[in-house]
N, C-alpha and C positions, 0 to 999 in steps of 0.2 A: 278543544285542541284545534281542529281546522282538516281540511282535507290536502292534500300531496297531490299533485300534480307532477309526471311528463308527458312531454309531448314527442308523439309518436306519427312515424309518416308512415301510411299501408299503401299497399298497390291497389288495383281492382279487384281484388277477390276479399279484399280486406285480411291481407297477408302483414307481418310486419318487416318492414325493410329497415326502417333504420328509429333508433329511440335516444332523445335527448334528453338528459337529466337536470334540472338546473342548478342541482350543485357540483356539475360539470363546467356550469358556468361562474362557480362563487356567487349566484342567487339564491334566494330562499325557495323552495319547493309547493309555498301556498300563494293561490290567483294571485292575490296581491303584489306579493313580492320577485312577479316574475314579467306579470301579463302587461307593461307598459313602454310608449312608446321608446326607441333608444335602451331599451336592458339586450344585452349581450343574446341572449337565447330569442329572443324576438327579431333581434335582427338578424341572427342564424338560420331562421327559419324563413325566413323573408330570403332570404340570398339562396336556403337549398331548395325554393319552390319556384326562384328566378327562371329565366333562360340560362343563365350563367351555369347554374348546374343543371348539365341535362338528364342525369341520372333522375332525378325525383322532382323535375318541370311539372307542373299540374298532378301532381300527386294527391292524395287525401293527408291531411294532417290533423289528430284530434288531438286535444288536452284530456288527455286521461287519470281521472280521480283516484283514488283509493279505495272510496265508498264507494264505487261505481256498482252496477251490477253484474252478474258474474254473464261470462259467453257463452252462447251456445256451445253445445258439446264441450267445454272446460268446468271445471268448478272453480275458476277462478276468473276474475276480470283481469280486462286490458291492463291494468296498470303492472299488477303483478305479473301476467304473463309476457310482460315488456323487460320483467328486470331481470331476464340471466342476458339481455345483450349488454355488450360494452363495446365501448370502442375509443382509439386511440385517440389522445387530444392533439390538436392541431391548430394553430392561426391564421387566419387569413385577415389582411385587410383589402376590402375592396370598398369601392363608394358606387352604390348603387343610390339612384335619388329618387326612385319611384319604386312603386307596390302596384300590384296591379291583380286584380278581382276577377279572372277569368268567368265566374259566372255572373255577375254582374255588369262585366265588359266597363269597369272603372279604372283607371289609373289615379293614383295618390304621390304626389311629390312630396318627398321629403329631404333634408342637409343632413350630413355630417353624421354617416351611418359606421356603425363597427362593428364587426362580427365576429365571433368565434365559433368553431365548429368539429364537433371528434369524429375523424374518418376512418374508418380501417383501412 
């Protein structure tokens, strides 16, 4: 079958703030079919880790599996403990041309970016 992927932005405590589904985005929910340059949910997550949004600027963002292993003190993993959030769909277009790698201290230009992103 494959493993299921969202991706999930935590704070510093490794709390969860906010969870993108990507078939919130009309993508497929395994690596594949999600994880590549220009898909909707990657450029979503590029723009809520921007400056542009300062709520979750430099946040943690992981891709959280299915098969993951389960959290401390839950009996369940991130993925499942990701999915009672929802949130409301929304669009934005913005043209951001670059990505940028705070620990790394890189910047990556890129064209013709689009995004979509659910906000409460």
């Amino acid at each position: 079958m494959g493993q299921y992927y969202k991706f999930i932005i935590l704070d510093k405590n490794n709390e969860i703030l906010f969870v993108l589904n990507p078939h919130d985005f009309y993508e497929g929910a395994k690596l594949m079919e999600n994880a590549w340059i220009d898909s909707l949910i990657a450029n979503t997550i590029e723009f809520l880790l921007s400056p542009y949004c300062k709520e979750f600027h430099k946040s943690h963002c992981v891709m959280a599996g299915d098969y993951a292993d389960e959290e401390e003190e839950s009996h369940q993993n991130l993925y499942h403990l990701a999915g009672n959030y929802s949130h409301k769909e929304a669009y934005k277009n913005i043209n951001i041309n670059f990505i940028v790698n705070h620990t790394k201290k890189l910047i990556r230009v890129k064209k013709n970016q689009r995004f979509f992103f659910s906000m409460d």
